[in-house]
C-alpha positions in Angstrom: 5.3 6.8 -21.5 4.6 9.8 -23.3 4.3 12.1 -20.1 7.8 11.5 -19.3 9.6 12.5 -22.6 10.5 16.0 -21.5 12.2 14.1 -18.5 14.1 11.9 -20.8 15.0 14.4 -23.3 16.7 16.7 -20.4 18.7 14.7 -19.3 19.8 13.3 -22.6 18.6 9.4 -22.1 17.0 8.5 -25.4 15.8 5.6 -23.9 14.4 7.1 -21.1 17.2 5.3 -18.9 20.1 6.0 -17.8 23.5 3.6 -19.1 23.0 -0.1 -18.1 24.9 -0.9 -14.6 24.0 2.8 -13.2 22.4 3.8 -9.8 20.0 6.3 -9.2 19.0 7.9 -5.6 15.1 9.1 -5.6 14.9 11.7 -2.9 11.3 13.6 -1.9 9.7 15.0 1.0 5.9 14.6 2.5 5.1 17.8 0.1 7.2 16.0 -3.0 7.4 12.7 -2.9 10.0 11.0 -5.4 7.7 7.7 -6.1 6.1 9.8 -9.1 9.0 9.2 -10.8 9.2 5.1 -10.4 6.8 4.7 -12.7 9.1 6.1 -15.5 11.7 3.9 -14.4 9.7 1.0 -14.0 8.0 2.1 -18.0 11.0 2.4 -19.9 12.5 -0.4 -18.6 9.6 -2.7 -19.7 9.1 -0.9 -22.7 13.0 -1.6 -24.2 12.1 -5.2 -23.3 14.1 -5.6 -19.8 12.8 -7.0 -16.9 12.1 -5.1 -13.1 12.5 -6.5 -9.6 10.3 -4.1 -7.7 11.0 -4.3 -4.0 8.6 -2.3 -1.3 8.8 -1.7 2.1 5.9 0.9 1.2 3.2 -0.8 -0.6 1.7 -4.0 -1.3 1.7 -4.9 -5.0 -1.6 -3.8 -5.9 -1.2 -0.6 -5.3 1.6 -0.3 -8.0 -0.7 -2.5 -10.3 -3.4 0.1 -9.5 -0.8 3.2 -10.6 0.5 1.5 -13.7 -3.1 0.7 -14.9 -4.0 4.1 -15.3 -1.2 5.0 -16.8 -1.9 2.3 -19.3 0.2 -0.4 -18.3 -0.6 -3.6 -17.4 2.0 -5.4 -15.5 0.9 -8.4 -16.0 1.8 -8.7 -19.1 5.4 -7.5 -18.8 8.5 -9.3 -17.1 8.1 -7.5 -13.4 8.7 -9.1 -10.1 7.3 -8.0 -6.9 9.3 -8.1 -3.9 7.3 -7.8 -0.2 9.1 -5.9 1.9 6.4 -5.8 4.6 7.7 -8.8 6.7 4.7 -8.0 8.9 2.0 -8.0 6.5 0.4 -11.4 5.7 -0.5 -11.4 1.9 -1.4 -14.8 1.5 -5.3 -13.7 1.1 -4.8 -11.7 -1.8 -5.3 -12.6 -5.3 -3.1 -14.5 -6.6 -2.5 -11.7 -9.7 -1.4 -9.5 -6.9 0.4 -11.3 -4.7 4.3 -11.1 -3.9 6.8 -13.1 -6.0 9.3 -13.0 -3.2 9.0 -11.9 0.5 11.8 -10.3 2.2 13.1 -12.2 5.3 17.0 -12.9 6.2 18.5 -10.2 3.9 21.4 -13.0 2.5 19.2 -15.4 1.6 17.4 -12.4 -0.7 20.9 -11.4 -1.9 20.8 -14.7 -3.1 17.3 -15.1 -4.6 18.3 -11.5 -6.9 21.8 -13.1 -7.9 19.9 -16.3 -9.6 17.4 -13.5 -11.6 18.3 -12.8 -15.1 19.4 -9.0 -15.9 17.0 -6.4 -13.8 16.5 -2.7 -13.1 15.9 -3.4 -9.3 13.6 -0.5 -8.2 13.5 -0.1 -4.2 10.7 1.9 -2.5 10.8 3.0 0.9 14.1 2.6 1.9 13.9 4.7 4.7 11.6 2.0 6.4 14.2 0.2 7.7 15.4 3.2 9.5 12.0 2.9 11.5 12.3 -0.9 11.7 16.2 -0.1 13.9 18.2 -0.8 11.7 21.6 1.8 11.8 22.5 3.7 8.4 25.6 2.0 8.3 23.2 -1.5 8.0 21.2 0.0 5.5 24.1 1.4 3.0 25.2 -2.3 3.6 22.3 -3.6 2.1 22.4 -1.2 -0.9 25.8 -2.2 -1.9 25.0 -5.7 -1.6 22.3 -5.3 -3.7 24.5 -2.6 -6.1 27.2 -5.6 -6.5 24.4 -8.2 -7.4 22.9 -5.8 -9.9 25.5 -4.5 -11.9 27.1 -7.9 -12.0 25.1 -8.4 -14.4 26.3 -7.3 -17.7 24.2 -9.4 -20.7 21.0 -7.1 -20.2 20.5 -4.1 -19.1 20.4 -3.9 -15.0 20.3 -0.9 -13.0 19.4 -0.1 -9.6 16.9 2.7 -8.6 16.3 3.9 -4.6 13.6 5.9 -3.3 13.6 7.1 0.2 11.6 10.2 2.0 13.8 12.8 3.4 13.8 14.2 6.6 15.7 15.7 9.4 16.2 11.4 11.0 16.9 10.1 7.1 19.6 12.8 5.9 22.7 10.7 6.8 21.1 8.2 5.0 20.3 10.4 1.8 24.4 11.8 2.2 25.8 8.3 2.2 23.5 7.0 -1.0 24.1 9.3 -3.1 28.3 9.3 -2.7 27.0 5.7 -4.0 24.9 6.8 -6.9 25.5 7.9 -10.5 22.2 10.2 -10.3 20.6 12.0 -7.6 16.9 13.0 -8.0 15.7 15.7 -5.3 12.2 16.6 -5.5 10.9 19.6 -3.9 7.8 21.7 -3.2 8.0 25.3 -4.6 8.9 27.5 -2.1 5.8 29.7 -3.3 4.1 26.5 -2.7 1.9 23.6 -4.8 -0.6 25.2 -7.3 -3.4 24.0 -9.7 -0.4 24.3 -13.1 2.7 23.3 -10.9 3.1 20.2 -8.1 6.6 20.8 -7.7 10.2 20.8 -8.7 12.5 18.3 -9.6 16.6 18.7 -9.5 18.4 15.7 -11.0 22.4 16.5 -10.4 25.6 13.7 -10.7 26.3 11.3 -7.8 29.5 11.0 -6.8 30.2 7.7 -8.2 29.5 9.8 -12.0 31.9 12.6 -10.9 34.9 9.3 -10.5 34.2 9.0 -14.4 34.8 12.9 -16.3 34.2 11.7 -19.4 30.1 11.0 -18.1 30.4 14.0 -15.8 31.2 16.1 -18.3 28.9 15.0 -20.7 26.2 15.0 -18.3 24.2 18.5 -17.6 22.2 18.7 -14.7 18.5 19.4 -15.0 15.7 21.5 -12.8 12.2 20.5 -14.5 8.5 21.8 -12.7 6.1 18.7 -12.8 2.3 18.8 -12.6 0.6 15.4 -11.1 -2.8 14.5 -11.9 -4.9 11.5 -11.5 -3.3 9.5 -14.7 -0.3 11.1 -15.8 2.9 13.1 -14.2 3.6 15.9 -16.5 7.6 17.5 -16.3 8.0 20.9 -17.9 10.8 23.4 -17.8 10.4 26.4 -15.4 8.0 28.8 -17.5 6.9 26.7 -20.0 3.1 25.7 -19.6 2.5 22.0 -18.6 0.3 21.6 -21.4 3.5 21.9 -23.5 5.7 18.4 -23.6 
């Protein structure tokens, strides 16, 4: 995805990912939120042939469909699951192009639908959400490294895991603890002079902590701040200065 090449080429991933068996926390507020940077994920890993399990406590399917379509992509044709995390919701009246694959209930019986999956980037949206729905932080980071160990497990494909959660004053601990188990941390921010027509906001992408245990990555690794401009079809990162038009 042509939009996101500045992204890729700042932080030195050629193929627009990061090293297979990696983890990435997705950090944004209600001003900057980080899901304009799934899409990316979710691209690149389609595009070098891999397959994503896309798991939502956020959304129902179509509106990802919806998102990827005018970006160009239709999912349908790619190797993407779609994981309900809306236990609530009934779905069953949708179409059946954008219906769930999978719908979350008892969490071991998911961990063990994901470990018979071939090699996947599991992207999870909303994470947060199950803060709201009582479960404790510690419960939550539980289910992350269950999910982490399935994942990475996997080592004849390339298989990542990718969290996005909104950050807030009640989901900080939360943020803390996922990003001592990440490789990456992505923190997107509004400007502190505020969101203009040219400039959305600002993204920071530094090393987890589970990088900075390996120095020969850590060192190799530079950490990036990039502006980015959303519009209606594309999400445009830029360096600080540089117009948006430029990529």
């Amino acid at each position: 995805m042509a939009t996101y090449k500045t992204l890729s080429a700042g932080l030195n991933w050629t193929s627009g990912l990061p090293p297979s068996g990696t983890t990435v926390a997705v950090a944004g507020g209600l001003e900057a939120e980080g899901s304009v940077v799934l899409p990316h994920f979710i691209n690149s890993t389609l595009d070098n042939g891999g397959a994503v399990i896309l798991l939502s406590f956020r959304h129902t399917f179509n509106h990802y469909v919806h998102i990827m379509r005018k970006m160009g992509v239709n999912l349908s044709q790619h190797k993407l699951q779609f994981v309900n995390g809306l236990v609530q919701t009934d779905l069953s009246s949708l179409p059946a192009a954008t219906r769930p694959h999978y719908t979350l209930g008892e969490w071991p019986e998911f961990y063990a639908w994901l470990a018979s999956q071939p090699p996947s980037v599991l992207v999870v949206d909303g994470l947060c959400t199950l803060l709201d729905l009582g479960h404790t932080c510690a419960s939550v980071i539980g289910f992350v490294n269950a999910c982490q160990r399935i994942v990475e497990d996997k080592r004849d494909g390339h298989c990542g895991l990718v969290v996005n959660m909104l950050l807030d004053e009640f989901s900080e601990p939360l943020a803390r603890a996922l990003i001592r188990r990440a490789h990456y941390a992505f923190n997107f921010e509004g400007l502190a002079s505020g969101a203009s027509i040219d400039v959305s906001g600002q993204l920071t992408v530094a090393p987890g902590h589970l990088l900075c245990q390996v120095p020969a990555a850590a060192r190799d690794f530079k950490p990036a701040l990039l502006h980015y401009r959303v519009s209606d079809t594309t999400v445009q990162f830029f360096a600080p200065g540089q117009p948006s038009i430029v990529l």
